[in-house]
C-alpha positions in Angstrom: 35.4 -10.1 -50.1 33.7 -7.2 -48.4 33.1 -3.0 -48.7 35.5 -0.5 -47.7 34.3 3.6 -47.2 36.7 5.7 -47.7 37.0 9.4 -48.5 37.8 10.2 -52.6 40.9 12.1 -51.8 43.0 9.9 -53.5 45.3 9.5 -50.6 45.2 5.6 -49.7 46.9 6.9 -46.1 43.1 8.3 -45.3 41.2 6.9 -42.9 38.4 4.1 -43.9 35.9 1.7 -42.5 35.1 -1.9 -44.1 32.9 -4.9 -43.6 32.1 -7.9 -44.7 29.0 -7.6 -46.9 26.8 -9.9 -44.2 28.3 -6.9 -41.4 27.1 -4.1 -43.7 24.0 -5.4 -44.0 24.0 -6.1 -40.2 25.5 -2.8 -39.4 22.7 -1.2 -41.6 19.4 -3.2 -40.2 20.8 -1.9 -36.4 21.0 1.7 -37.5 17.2 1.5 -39.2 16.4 0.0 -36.1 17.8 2.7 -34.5 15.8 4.9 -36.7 12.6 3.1 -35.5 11.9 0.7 -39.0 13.1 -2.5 -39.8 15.1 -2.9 -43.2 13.8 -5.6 -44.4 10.2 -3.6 -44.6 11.6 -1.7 -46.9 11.8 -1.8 -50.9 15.1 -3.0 -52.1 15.6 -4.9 -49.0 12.8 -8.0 -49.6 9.6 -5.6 -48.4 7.7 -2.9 -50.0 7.1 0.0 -47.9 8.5 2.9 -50.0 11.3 5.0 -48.9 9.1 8.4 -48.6 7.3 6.7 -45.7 10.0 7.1 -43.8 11.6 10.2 -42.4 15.5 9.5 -41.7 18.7 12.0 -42.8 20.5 8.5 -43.3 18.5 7.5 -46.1 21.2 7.9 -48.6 23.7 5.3 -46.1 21.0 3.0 -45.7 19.0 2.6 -49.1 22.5 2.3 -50.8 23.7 -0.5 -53.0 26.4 -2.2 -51.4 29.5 -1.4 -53.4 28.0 0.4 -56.4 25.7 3.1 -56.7 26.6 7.0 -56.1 29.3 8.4 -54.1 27.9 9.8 -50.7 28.5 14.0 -51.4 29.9 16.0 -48.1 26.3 17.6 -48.2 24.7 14.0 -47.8 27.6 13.2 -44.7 27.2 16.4 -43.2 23.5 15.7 -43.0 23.6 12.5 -41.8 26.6 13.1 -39.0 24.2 14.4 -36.5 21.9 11.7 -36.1 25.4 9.1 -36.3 26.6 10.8 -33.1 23.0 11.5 -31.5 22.8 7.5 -32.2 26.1 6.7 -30.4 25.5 8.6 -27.3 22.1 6.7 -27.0 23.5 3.7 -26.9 23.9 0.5 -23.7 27.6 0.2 -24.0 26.7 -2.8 -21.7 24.7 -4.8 -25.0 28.0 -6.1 -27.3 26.3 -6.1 -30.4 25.6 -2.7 -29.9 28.6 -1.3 -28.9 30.4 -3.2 -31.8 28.3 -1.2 -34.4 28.3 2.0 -32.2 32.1 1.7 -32.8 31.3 1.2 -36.4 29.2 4.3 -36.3 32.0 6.6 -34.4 34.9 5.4 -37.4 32.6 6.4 -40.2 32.1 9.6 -38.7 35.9 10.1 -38.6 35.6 8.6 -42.2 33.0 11.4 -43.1 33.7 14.4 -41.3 37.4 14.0 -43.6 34.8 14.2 -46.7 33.8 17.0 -45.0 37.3 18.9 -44.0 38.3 18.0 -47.8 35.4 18.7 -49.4 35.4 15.2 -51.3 32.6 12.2 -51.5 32.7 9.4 -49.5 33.5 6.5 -51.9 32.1 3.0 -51.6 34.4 0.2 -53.3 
């Protein structure tokens, strides 16, 4: 069992990205790491620090239920695809763990910046 994002175009030949749920969850305490707080600080993730103490256009990817929850709009991907390809280019390509998710990051900005060209919400199912 695991999460698949995927554009809500309603054509099942789109491009999409999936984990397991332990790789989301993985995938998302690298890119808040990334972002310069750790995860599991935060409220909804076994911490309390509230959300508004932190500044981060990814908010919406990170604090987001795993398979439930709303739909990401284009607005929210459009917002957020600047700091996902500011966060690849920072990255040691020579550290594996972080060029796996790097790669995770580059194929959900292909996933997004479809959203974007079709003006449609990213889906998570």
């Amino acid at each position: 069992m695991g999460l698949v994002l995927f554009p809500g175009d309603g054509d099942v030949s789109s491009p999409d990205i999936d984990w397991s749920y332990s790789g989301f969850s993985a995938f998302r305490t690298w890119l808040s790491q990334a972002e310069g707080f750790a995860l599991s600080d935060m409220c909804g993730f076994g911490g309390e620090r509230p959300w508004s103490s932190v500044s981060t256009t990814l908010e919406p990817l990170l604090d987001h239920p795993d398979d439930a929850g709303p739909d990401l709009t284009p607005a929210q991907c459009a917002a957020m695809l600047p700091r996902l390809e500011a966060i690849i280019n920072q990255q040691d390509d020579s550290d594996p763990i972080a060029r796996k998710h790097a790669g995770d990051v580059r194929r959900l900005t292909v996933v997004m910046k479809l959203c974007l060209e079709k003006d449609v919400a990213l889906l998570f199912g």
